[in-house]
VEXZAKOL-921826 format. One record per residue (C-alpha): residue number from 1; residue in three letters; x, y, z. Coordinates in pm, whole numbers, plus 50000, padded with zeros to 5 digits. Layout:
<sites>
(site NUM; 'ALA'; (X; Y; Z)),
...
</sites>
This chain:
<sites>
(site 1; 'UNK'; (25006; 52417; 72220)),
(site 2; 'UNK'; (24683; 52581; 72008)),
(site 3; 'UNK'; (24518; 52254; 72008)),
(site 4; 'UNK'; (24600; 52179; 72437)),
(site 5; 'UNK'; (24475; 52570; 72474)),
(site 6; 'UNK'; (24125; 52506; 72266)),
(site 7; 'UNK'; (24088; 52207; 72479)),
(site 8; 'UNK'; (24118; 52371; 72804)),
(site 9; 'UNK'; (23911; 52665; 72714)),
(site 10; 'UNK'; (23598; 52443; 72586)),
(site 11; 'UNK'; (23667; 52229; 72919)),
(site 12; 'UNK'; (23652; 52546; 73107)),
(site 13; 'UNK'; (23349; 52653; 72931)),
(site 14; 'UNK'; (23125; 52332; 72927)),
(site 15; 'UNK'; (23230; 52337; 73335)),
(site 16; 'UNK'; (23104; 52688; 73389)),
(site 17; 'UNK'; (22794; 52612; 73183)),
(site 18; 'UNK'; (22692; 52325; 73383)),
(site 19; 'UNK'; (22769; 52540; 73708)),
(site 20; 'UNK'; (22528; 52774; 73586)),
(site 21; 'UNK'; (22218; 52475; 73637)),
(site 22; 'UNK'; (22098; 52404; 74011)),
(site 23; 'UNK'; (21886; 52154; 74086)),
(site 24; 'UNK'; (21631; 52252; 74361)),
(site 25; 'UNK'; (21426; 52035; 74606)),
(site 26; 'UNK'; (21050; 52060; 74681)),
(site 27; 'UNK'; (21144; 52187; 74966)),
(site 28; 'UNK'; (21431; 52436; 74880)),
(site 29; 'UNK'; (21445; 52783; 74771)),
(site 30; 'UNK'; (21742; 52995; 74621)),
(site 31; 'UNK'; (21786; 53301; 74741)),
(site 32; 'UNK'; (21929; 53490; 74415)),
(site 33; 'UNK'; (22157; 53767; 74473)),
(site 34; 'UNK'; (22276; 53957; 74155)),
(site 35; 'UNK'; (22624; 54196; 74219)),
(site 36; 'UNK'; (22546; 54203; 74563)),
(site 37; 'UNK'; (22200; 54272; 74539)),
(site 38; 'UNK'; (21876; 54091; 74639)),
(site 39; 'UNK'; (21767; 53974; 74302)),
(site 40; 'UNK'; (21482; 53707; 74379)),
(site 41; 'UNK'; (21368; 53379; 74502)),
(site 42; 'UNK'; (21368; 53051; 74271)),
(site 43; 'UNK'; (21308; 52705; 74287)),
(site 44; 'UNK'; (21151; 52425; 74287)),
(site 45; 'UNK'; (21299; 52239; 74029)),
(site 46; 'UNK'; (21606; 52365; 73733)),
(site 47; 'UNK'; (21741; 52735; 73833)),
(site 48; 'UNK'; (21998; 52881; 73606)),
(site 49; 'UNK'; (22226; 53090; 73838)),
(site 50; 'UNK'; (22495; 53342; 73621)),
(site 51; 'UNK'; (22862; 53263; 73698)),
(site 52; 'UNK'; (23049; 53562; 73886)),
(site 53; 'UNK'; (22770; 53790; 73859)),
(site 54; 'UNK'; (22500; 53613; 74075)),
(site 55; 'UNK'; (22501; 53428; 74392)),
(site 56; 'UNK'; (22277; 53186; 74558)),
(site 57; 'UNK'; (22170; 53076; 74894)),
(site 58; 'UNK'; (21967; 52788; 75013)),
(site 59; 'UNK'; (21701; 52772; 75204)),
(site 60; 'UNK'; (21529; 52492; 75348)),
(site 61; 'UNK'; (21179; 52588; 75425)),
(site 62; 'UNK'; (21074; 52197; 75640)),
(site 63; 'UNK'; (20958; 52203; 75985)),
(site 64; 'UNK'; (21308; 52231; 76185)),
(site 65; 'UNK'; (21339; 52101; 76548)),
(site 66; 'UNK'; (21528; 52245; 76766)),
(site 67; 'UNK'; (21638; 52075; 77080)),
(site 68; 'UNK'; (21656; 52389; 77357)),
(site 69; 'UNK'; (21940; 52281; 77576)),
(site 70; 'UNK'; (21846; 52282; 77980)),
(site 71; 'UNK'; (21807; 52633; 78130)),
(site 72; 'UNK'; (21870; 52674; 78532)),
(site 73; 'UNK'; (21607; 52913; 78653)),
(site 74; 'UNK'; (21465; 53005; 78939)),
(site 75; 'UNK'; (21103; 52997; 78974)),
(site 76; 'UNK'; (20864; 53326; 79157)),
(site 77; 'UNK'; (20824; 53106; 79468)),
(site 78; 'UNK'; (21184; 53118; 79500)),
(site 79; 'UNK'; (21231; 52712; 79400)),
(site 80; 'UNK'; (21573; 52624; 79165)),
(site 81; 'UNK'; (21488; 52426; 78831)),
(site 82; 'UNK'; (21591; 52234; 78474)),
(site 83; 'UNK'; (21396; 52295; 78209)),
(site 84; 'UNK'; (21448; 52228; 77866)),
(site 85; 'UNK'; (21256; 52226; 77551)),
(site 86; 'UNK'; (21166; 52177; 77218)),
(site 87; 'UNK'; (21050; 52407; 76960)),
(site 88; 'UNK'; (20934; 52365; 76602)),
(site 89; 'UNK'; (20995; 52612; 76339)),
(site 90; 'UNK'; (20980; 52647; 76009)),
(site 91; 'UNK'; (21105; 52922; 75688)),
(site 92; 'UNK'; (20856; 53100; 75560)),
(site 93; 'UNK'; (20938; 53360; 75395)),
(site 94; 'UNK'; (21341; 53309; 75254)),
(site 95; 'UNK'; (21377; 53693; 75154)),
(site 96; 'UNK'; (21387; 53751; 75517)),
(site 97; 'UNK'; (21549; 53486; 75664)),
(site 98; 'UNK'; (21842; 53552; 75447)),
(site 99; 'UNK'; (21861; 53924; 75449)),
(site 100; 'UNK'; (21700; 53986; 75820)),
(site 101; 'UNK'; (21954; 53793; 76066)),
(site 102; 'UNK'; (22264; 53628; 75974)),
(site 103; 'UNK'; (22238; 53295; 76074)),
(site 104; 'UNK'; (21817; 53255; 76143)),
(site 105; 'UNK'; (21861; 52905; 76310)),
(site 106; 'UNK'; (22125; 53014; 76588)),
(site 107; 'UNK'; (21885; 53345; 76635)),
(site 108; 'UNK'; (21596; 53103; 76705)),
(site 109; 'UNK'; (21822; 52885; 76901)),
(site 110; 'UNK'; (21935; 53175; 77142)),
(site 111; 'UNK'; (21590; 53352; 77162)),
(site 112; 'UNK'; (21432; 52956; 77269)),
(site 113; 'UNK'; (21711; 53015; 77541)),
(site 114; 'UNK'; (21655; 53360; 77680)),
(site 115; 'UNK'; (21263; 53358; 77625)),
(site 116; 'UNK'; (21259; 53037; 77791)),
(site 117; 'UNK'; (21465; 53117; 78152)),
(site 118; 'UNK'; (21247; 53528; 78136)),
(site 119; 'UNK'; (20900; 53366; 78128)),
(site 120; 'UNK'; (20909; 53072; 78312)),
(site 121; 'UNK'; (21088; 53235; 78597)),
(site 122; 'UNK'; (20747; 53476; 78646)),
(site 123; 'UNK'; (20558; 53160; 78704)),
(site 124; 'UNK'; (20525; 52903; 79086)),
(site 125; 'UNK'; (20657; 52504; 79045)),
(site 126; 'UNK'; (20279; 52450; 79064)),
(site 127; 'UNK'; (20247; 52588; 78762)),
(site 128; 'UNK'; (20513; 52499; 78585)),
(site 129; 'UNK'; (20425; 52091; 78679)),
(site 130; 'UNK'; (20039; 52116; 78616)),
(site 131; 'UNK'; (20001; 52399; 78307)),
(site 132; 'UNK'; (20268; 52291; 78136)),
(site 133; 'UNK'; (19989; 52353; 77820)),
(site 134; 'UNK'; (19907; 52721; 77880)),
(site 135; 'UNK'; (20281; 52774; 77920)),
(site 136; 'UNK'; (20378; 52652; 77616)),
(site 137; 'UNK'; (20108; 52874; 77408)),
(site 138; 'UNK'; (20237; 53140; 77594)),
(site 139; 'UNK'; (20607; 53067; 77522)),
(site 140; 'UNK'; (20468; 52982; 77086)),
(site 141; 'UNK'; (20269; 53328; 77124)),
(site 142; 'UNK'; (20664; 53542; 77251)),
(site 143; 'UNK'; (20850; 53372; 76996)),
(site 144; 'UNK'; (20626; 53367; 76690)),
(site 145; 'UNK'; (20626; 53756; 76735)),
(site 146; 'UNK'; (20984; 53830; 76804)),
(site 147; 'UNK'; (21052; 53560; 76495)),
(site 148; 'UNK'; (20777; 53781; 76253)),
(site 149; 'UNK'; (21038; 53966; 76141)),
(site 150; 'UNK'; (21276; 53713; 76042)),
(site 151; 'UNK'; (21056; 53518; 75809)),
(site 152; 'UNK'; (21024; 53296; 76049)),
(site 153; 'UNK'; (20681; 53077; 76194)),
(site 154; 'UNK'; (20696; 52929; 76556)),
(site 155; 'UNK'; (20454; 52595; 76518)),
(site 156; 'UNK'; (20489; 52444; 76825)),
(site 157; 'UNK'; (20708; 52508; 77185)),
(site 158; 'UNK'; (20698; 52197; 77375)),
(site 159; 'UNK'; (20834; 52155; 77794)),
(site 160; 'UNK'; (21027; 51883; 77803)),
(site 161; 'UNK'; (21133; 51768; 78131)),
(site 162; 'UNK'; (21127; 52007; 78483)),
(site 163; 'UNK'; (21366; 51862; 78652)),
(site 164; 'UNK'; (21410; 51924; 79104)),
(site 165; 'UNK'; (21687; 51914; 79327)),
(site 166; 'UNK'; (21657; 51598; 79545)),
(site 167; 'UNK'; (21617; 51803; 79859)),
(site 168; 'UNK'; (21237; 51953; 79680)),
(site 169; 'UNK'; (21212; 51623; 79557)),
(site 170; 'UNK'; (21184; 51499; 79967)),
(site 171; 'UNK'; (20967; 51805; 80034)),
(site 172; 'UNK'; (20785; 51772; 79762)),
(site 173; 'UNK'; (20688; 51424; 79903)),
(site 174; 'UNK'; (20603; 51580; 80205)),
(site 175; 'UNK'; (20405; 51767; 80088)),
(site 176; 'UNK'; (20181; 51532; 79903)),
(site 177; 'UNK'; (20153; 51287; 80186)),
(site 178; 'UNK'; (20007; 51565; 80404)),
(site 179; 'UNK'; (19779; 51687; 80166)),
(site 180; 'UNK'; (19638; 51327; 80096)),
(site 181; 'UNK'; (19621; 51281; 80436)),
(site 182; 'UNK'; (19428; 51609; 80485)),
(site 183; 'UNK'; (19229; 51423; 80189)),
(site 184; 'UNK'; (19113; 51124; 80410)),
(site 185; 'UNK'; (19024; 51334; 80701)),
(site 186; 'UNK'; (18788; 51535; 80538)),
(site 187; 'UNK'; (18606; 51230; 80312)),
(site 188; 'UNK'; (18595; 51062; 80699)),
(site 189; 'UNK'; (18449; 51327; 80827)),
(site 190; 'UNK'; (18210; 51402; 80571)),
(site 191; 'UNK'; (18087; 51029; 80606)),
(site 192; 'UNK'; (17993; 51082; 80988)),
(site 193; 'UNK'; (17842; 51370; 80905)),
(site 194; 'UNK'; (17597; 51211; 80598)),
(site 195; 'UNK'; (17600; 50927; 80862)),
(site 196; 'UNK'; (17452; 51134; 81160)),
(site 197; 'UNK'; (17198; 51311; 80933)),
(site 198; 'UNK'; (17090; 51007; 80811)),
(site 199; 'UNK'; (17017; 50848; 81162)),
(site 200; 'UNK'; (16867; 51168; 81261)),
(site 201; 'UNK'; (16650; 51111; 80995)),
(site 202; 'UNK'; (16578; 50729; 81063)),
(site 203; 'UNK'; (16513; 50829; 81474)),
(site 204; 'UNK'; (16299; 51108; 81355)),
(site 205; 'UNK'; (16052; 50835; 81156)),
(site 206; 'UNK'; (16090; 50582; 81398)),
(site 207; 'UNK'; (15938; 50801; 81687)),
(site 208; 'UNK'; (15629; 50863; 81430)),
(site 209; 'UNK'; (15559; 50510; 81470)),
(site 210; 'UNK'; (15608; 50297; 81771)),
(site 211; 'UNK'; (15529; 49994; 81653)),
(site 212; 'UNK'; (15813; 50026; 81421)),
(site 213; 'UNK'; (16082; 50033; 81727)),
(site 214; 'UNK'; (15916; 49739; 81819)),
(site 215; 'UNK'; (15982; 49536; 81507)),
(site 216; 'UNK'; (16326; 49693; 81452)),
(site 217; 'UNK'; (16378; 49543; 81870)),
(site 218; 'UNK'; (16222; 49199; 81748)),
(site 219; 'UNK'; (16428; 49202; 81434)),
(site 220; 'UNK'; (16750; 49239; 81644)),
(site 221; 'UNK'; (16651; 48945; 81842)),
(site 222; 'UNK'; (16617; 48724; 81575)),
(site 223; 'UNK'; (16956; 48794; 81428)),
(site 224; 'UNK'; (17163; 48760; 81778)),
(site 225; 'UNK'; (16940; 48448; 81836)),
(site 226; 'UNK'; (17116; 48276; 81499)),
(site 227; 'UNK'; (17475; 48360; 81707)),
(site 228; 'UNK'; (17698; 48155; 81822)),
(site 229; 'UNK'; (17609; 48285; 82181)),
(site 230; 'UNK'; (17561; 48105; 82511)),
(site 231; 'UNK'; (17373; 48427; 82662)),
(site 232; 'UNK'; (17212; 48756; 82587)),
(site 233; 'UNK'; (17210; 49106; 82711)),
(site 234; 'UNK'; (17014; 49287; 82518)),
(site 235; 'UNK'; (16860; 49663; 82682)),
(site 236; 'UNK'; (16446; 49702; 82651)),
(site 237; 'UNK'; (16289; 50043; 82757)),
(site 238; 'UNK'; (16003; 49943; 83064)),
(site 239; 'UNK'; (15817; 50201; 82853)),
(site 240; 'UNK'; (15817; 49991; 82558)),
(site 241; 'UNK'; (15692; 49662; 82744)),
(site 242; 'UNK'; (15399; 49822; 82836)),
(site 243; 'UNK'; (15322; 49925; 82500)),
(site 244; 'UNK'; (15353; 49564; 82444)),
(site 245; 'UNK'; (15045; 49338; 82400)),
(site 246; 'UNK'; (15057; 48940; 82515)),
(site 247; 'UNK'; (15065; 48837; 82167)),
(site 248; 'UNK'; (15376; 49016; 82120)),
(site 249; 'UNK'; (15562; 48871; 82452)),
(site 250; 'UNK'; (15456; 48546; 82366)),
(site 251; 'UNK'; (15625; 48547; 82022)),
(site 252; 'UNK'; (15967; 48715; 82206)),
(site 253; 'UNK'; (15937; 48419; 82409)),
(site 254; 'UNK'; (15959; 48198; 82127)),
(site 255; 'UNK'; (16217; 48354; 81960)),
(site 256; 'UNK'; (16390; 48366; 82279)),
(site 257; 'UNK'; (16335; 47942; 82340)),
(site 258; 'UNK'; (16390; 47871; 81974)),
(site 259; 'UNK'; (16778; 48057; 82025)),
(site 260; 'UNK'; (16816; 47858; 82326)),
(site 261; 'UNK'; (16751; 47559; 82081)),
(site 262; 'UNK'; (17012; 47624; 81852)),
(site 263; 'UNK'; (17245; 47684; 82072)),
(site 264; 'UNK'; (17218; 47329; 82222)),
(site 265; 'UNK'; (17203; 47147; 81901)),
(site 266; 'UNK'; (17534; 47325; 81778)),
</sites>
């Protein structure tokens, strides 16, 4: 009975003195507590914890990502939405994430939540669809101070998906056809516009110089002669005929007869 008593106590013994080593992670920390006490933080690597007298929590001090489950909200210009999110977080201080809130990654969780549905809701579905980058900096910025005190850094708050009811989803539509539409009319009418000043400004140097209408009018000629055309209307101010010499009439006749021409041929 000695000898089964000696073995149990050295079994005992070599089992509380390999309890007393902890193995560590790059990325872990112990929190040591000693009688209830903060005591410090150790690790990397080998930490020797005391049996009954110290305790030890671990902290893992990687980027975390948490997945912000979808938040109904309603929007200042009075328009119902889903939004969800991600955020990334990670420990950096494990004093404080320990002995500041009880359980840091549901704290996050619910303050993702809240912050979320308060600051989007102060912002128009315009917004929310096209600055979707400003809003998230905002949204890092609310957390990362609120967070400060838990040991806690916000890198990165991401907008996942904004999600519409299918009735905004038809007005929404709507809303884009007209404004493309609005779009078209004003690019049409800017044309005319460019258009007309541009004429202006061709009728403007043509009156400088009449012998310019008259090529421009013998230039026209010689591309409707080329057509497929049996006869030809074409208008000719009396005021430009007299301006005319014989040389010119003779070489509109020509061009005239030489039309006539093709015609028959074809």
């Amino acid at each position: 009975m000695v000898t089964y008593s000696i073995a149990i106590i050295v079994v005992l013994v070599v089992i509380l003195i390999i309890s007393m080593f902890k193995v560590l992670r790059e990325y872990e920390r112990a929190v040591v507590f000693l009688l209830g006490r903060f005591y410090d933080v150790k690790g990397p690597g080998l930490v020797i914890i005391v049996p009954f007298v110290q305790q030890m929590v671990r902290v893992d001090l990687r980027t975390i990502v948490l997945d912000v489950p979808t938040q109904d909200l309603i929007t200042r210009d009075n328009v119902s939405v889903h939004v969800n999110a991600v955020v990334y977080f990670k420990v950096v201080d494990p004093k404080m994430a320990i002995n500041n809130v009880e359980n840091y990654l549901e704290a996050t969780s619910q303050l993702s939540q809240t912050t979320l549905r308060s600051v989007l809701g102060q912002h128009e579905l315009d917004e929310l669809l096209s600055a979707r980058e400003e809003l998230n900096r905002g949204l890092q910025g609310i957390l990362d101070q609120h967070t400060d005190n838990w040991g806690i850094k916000i890198a990165n708050v991401e907008i996942k998906h904004v999600d519409l009811d299918d009735s905004m989803v038809r007005a929404l539509a709507r809303q884009a056809e007209a404004e493309r539409s609005r779009r078209a009319k004003v690019i049409h009418a800017t044309g005319e516009l460019e258009a007309s000043v541009k004429l202006q400004q061709a009728a403007n140097e043509l009156n400088k110089s009449p012998n310019a209408i008259q090529l421009r009018y013998f230039q026209t000629l010689t591309e409707v002669a080329n057509e497929r055309t049996s006869t030809i209307v074409f208008p000719l101010p009396i005021n430009l005929i007299d301006k005319l010499s014989a040389d010119d009439i003779s070489e509109m006749a020509r061009i005239k007869m030489q039309g006539l021409d093709n015609n028959k041929e074809d």
